[in-house]
C-alpha positions as CSV (number, residue, x, y, z in Angstrom):
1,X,-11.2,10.0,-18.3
2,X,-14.6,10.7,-17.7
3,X,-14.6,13.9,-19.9
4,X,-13.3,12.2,-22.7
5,X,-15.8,9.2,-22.7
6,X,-18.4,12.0,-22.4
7,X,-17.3,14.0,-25.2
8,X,-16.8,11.0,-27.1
9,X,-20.6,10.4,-26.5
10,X,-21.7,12.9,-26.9
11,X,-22.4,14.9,-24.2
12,X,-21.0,18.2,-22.8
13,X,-20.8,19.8,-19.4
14,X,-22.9,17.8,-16.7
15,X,-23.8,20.6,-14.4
16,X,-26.0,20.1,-11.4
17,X,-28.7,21.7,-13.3
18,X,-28.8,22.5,-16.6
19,X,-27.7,19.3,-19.4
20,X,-26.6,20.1,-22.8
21,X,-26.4,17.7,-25.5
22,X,-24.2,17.7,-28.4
23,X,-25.4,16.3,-32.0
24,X,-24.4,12.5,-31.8
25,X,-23.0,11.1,-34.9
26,X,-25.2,8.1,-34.1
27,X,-28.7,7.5,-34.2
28,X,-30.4,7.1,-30.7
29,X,-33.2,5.3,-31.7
30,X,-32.8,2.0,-31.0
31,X,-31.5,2.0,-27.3
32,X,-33.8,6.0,-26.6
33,X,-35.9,3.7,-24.5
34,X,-33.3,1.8,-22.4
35,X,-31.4,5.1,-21.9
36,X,-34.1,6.5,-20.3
37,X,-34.5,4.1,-18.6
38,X,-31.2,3.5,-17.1
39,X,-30.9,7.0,-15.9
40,X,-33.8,7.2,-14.5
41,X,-34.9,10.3,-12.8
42,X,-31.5,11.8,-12.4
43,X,-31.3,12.9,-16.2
44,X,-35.5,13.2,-16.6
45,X,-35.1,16.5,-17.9
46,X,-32.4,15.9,-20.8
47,X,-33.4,15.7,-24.1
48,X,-32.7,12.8,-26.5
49,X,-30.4,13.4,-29.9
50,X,-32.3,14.0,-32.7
51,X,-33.7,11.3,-34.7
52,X,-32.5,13.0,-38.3
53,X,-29.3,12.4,-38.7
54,X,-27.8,11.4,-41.9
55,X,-25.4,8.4,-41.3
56,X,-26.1,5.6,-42.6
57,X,-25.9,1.6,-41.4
58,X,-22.1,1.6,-42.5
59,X,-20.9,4.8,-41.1
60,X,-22.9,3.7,-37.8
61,X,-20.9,0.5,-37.9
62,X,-18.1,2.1,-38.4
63,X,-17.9,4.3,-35.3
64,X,-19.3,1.7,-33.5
65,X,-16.6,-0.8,-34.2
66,X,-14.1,2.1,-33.7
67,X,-15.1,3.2,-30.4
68,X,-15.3,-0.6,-29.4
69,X,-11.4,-1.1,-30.5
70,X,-10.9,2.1,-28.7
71,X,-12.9,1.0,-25.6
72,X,-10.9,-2.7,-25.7
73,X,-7.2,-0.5,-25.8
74,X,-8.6,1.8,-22.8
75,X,-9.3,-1.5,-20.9
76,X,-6.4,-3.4,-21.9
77,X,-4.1,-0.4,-20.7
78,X,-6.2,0.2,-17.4
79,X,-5.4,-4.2,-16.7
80,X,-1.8,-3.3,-17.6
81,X,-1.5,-0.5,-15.5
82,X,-3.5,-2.4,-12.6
83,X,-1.2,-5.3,-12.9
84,X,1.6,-3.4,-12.8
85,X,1.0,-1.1,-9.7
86,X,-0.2,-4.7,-7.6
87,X,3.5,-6.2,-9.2
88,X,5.0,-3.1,-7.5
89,X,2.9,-2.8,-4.3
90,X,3.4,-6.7,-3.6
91,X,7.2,-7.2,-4.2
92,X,10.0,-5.7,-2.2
93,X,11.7,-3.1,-3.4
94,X,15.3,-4.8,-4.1
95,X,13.5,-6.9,-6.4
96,X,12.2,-4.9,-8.2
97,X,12.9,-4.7,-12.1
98,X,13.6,-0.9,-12.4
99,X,15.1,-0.6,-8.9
100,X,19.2,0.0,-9.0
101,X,20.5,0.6,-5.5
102,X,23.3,3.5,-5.1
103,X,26.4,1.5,-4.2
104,X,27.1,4.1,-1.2
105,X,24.0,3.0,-0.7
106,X,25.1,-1.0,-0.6
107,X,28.2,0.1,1.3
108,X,26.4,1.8,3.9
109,X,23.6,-1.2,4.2
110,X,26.9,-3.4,5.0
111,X,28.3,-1.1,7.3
112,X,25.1,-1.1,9.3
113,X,25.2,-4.9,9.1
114,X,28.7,-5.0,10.5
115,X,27.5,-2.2,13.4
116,X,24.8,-4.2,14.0
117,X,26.6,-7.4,14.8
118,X,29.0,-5.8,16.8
119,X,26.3,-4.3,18.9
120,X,24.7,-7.4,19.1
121,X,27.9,-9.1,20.4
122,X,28.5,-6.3,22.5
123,X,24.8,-6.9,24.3
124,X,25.3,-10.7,24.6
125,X,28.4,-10.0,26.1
126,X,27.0,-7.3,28.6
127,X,24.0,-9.8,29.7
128,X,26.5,-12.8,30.5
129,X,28.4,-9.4,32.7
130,X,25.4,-8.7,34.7
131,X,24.6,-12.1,35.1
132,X,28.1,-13.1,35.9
133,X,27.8,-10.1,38.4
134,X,24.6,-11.0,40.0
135,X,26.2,-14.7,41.1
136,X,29.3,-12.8,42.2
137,X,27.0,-10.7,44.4
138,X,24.9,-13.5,45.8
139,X,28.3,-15.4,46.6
140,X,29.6,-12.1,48.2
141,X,25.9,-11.6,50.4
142,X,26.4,-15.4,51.2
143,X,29.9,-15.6,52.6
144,X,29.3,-12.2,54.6
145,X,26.1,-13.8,55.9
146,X,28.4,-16.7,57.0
147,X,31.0,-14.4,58.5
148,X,28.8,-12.6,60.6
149,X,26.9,-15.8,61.6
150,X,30.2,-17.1,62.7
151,X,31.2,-14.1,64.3
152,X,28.0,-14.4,66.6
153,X,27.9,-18.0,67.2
154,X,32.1,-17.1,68.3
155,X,30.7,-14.5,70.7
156,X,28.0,-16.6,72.0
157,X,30.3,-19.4,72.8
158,X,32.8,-17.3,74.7
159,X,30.6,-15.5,77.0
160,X,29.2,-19.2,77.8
161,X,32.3,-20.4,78.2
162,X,33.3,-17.1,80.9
């Protein structure tokens, strides 16, 4: 993009070093001063286009109104473009205008939903297990715990009683 502003400019290769110029079809008299200093130091050494070119007001005009239609298509594309990839970034990708899903695809997405449902029953129904088991257990500890203390109070008692 920049290579084509730049030849549309006028200018050539930018090296690090050496700057070429190319014959501008305008005149660069009017704005030599703000150019230089825009630029500044970093193109010091360039030299301006030359003053005698032949174009006159209207030609000037001309190009000047074409390259700002030009420069006002560039930007409206670059907006489009900008708009579109934040459209396309910020939605999902179901709803998406372009987007149409396989339908293996849609059948697998509802087999997966049916798989997961299944395994989530089967989870619920494994936790209610294992807490079902852990009263089962406690009850089980309990009533041994009673046994035994039975069982020992039953043996105390006799030997008193002998």
């Amino acid at each position: 993009m920049f290579s084509c502003l730049r030849n549309r400019c006028g200018r050539q290769n930018v090296d690090c070093g050496d700057i070429t110029v190319k014959e501008s079809s305008l005149s660069s008299l009017s704005n030599d001063g703000q150019r230089q200093h825009f630029w500044g130091m970093c193109n010091a050494g360039r030299e301006t286009s030359s003053l005698g070119t032949d174009l006159s007001k209207e030609q000037a005009k001309k190009e000047k109104e074409r390259l700002i239609k030009e420069l006002q298509l560039i930007t409206k594309e670059r907006n489009d473009l900008r708009d579109r990839l934040r459209f396309l970034t910020e939605r999902s990708k179901n709803n998406r205008p372009h987007f149409r899903p396989n339908p293996y695809y849609e059948d697998l997405e509802r087999m997966e939903e049916a798989v997961m449902s299944i395994l989530h029953n089967l989870e619920m129904e494994n936790t209610e297990i294992h807490e079902n088991n852990h009263k089962l257990k406690k009850e089980i500890t309990f009533s041994r715990s009673q046994k035994v203390q039975k069982s020992w109070n039953w043996t105390h008692t006799s030997k008193r009683a002998s």
